[in-house]
C-alpha positions in Angstrom: -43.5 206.6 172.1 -43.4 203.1 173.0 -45.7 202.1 175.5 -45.2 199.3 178.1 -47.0 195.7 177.9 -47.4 193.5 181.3 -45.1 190.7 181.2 -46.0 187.8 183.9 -42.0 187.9 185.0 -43.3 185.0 188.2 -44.6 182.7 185.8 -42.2 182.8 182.6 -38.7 181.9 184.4 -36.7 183.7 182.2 -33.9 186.2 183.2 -34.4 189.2 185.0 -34.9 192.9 182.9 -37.6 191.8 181.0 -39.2 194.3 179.0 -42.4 194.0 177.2 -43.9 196.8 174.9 -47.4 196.6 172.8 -46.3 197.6 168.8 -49.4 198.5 166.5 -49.2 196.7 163.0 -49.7 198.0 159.9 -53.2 197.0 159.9 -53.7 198.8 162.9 -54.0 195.7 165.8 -52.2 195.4 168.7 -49.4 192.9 169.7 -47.4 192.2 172.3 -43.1 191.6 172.6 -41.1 191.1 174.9 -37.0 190.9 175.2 -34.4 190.1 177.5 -31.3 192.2 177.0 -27.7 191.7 177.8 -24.6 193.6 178.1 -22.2 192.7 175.0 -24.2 189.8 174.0 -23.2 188.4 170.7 -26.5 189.1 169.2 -30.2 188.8 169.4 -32.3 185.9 168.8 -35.7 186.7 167.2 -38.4 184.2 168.9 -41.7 182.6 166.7 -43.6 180.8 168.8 -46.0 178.4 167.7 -50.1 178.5 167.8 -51.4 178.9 171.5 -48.1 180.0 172.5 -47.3 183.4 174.7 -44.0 185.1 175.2 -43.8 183.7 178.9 -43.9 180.7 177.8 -40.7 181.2 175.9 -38.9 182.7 179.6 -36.7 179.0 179.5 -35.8 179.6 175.8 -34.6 183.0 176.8 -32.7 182.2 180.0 -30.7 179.4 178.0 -29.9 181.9 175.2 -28.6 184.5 177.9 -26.5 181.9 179.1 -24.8 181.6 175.7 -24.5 184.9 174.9 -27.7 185.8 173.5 -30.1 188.3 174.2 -33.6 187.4 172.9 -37.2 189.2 171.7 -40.3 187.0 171.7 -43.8 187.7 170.0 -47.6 187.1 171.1 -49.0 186.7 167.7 -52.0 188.4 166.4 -55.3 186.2 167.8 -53.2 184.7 170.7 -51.5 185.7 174.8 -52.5 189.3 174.9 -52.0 190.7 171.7 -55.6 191.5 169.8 -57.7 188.8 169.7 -60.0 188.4 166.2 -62.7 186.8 167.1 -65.5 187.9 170.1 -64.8 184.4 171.1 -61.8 184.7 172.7 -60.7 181.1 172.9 -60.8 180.8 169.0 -57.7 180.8 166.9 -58.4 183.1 164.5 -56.7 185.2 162.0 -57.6 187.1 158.4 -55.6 186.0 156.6 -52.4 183.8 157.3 -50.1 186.6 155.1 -51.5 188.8 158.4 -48.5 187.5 160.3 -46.1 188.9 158.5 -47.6 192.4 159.5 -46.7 191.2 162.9 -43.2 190.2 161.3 -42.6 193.7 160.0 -43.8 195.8 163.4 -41.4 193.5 165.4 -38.4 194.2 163.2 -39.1 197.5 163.1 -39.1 197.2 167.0 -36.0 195.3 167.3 -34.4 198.1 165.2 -35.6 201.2 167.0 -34.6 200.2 170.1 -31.2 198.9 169.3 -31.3 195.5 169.8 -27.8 193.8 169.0 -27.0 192.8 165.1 -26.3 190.5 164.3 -30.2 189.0 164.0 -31.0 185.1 164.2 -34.0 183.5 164.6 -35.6 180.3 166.4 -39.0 179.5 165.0 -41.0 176.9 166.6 -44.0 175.0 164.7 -46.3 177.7 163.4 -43.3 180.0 164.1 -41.9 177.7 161.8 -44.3 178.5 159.2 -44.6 182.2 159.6 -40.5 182.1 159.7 -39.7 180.4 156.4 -42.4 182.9 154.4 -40.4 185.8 156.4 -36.8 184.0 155.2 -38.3 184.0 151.5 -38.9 187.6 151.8 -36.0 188.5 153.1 -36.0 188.4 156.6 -32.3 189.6 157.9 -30.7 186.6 159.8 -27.4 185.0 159.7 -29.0 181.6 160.7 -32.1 180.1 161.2 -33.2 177.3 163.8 -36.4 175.2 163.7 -38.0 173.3 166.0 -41.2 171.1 164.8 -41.9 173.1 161.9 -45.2 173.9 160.6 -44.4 172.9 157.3 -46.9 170.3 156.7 -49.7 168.8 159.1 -50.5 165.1 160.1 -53.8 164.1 159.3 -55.7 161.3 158.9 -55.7 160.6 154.6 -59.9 160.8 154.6 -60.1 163.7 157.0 -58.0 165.8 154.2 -60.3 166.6 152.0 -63.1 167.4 154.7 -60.3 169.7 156.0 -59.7 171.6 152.8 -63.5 171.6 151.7 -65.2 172.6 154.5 -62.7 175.1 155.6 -62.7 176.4 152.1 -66.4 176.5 152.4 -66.5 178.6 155.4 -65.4 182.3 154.4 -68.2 182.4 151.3 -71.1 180.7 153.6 -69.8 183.2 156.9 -69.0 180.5 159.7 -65.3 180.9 159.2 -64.4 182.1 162.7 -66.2 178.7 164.3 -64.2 176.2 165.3 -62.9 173.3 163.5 -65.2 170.3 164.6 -63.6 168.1 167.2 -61.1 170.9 168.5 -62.0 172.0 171.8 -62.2 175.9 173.7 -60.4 175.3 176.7 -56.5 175.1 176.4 -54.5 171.9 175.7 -52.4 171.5 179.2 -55.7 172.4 181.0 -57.5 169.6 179.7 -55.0 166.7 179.1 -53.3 164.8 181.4 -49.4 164.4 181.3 -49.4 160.7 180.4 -51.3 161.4 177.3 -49.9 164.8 176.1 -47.9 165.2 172.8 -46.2 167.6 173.9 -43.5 167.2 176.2 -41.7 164.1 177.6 -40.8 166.7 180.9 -43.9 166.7 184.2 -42.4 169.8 185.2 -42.4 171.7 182.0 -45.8 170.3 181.9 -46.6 171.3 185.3 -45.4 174.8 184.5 -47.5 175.2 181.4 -51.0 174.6 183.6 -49.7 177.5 186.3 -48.8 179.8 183.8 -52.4 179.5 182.0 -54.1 179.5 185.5 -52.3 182.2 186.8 -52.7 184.2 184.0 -55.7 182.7 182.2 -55.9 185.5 179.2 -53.3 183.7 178.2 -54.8 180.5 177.1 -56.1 179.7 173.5 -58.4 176.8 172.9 -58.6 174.9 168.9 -58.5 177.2 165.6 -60.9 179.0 163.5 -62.1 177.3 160.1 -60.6 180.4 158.5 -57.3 179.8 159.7 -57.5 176.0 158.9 -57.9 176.8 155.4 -55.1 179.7 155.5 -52.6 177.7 157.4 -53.4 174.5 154.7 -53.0 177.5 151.7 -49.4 178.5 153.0 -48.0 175.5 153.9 -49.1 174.1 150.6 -47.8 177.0 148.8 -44.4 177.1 151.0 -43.7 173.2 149.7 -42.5 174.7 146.8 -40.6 177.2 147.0 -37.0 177.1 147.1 -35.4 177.3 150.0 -33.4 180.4 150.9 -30.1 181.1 151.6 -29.8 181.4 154.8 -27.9 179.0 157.1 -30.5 176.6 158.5 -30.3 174.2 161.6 -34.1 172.1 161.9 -34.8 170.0 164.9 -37.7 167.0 164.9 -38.6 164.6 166.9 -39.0 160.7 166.6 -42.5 160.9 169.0 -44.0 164.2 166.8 -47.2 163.7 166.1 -48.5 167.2 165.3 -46.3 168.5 162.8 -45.9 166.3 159.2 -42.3 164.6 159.6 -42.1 164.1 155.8 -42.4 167.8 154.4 -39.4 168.5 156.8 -37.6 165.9 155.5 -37.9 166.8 152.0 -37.7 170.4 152.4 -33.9 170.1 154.8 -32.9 167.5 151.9 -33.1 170.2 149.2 -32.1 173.4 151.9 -28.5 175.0 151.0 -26.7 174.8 154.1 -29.1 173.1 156.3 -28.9 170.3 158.8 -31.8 168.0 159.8 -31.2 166.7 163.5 -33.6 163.9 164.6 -34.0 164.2 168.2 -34.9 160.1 169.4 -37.7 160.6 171.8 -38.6 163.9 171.2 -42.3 165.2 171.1 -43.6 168.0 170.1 -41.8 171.1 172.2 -38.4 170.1 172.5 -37.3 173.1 173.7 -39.4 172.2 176.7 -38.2 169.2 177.2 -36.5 167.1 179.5 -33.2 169.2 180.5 -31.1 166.8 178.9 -32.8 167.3 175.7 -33.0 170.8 176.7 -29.5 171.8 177.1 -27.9 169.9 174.2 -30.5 171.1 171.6 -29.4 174.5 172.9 -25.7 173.8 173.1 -25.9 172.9 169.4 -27.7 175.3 169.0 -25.6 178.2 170.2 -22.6 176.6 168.4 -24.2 176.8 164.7 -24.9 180.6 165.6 -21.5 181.1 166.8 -20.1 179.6 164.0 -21.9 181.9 161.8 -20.7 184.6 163.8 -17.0 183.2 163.3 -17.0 183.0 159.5 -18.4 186.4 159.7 -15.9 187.8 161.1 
């Protein structure tokens, strides 16, 4: 029997009939989802959010995919928003092992399936969503079409820091100080303790703006910097993901001139070498573009909507 999560409905703007449920993984933790439903919608897009990330945060993503005909189902990854936390320092990132995800993968499908969410499946994946996503897309996750925004498919980082990175995060697990935090991250969350000027984020102050209420309002919610353990897990993957081929499933990849988070160059090579994708370079755009300003907002979502529906059309 499923049994019903909280979802903050005043703070995530999305549409109304929310629905949130807790799943238990495979592994036996508990995560939370959420969907938005709609009468004949055309079908349902599968939300990854990124690292830090809740499902109210992702209220705007849904109401713009209701909009075009798409109902929608977001995630609260293991370690982050309300789903089971893994460290007993709750503002840690902090995960087992990054292949962990995809246990949170699995029970949401499984979710999607039970309850009868509309087929066909697509799926927007948003930085570490990003990263999570392709693995799932290599082992066969079910979508007509993929979207990504910022992937986490490589990392910017200064060239001497790298090798601290690897070696001390590599150190970690063996010596047992693996769920610290990497050194110079910080506890408290990211639109707590920056100011909009300097944020890398988001170009928009009230998308900004909304990100501070939602964290004070519902402060559970909030993730500070990651665990050494999941440094040196999320450097494994993302090496290991740079090569692999890419599958074949229709791909759509959004990145912006201003990203600084995110390593521009691994996208480019991996949409130059992806069957059926299409790399759009957003001028201006930070981190979050699908928080961005409306502008940005509403044509990376009109495109958006159009390279599903097309999908759809050639389906048919």
């Amino acid at each position: 029997m499923l049994q019903a999560a909280p979802l903050y409905e005043n703070i995530a703007g999305g549409p109304a009939g929310g629905v949130a449920h807790w799943l238990t993984t495979s592994d036996g933790l508990r995560i939370r989802v959420a969907h938005w439903p709609l009468a004949d919608a055309k079908g349902t897009v599968l939300i990854f959010p990124g690292r830090t990330e809740y499902v109210e945060k992702y209220g705007n993503t849904a109401q713009a995919l209701q909009d075009r005909g798409y109902a929608s189902l977001a995630i609260d990854w293991r370690g982050q928003g309300i789903a089971d936390r893994m460290t007993p320092k709750r503002a840690i990132g902090h995960v087992g092992a990054f292949s962990d995800y995809q246990k949170d993968v699995a029970a949401t499908l499984a979710y999607a399936q039970d309850i009868g969410l509309p087929r066909p499946y697509f799926l927007i994946a948003h930085s570490m969503g990003g990263c999570i996503g392709l693995r799932s897309l290599i082992e066969g996750l079910e979508v007509d079409a993929a979207m990504f925004s910022a992937p986490m498919w490589g990392v910017q980082m200064a060239a001497p820091l790298r090798p601290v990175a690897w070696g001390l995060s590599a150190m970690s697990t063996p010596l047992g100080f693996d769920q610290n935090i990497v050194p110079g991250q910080f506890e408290e969350s990211y639109p707590l303790r920056e100011t909009f000027e300097a944020n890398t984020l988001t170009n928009d102050p009230d998308m900004w703006a909304q990100f501070g209420v939602q964290l004070r309002q519902q402060p559970d919610l909030g993730l500070g910097g990651p665990s050494l353990r999941w440094l040196n897990g999320s450097l494994r993957e993302m090496q290991n993901l740079s090569t692999a081929p890419s599958p074949n499933v229709p791909c759509l990849t959004y990145l912006g001139t201003d990203e600084v988070i995110v390593d521009p160059q691994r996208i480019r090579e991996r949409m130059k070498k992806w069957p059926g994708g299409v790399l759009r370079v957003i001028a201006g755009g930070k981190h979050e573009m699908l928080m961005d300003l409306p502008k940005m907002r509403d044509m990376i979502f009109d495109e958006t909507a159009a390279f599903f529906d097309k999908q759809l059309a050639q389906a048919a």
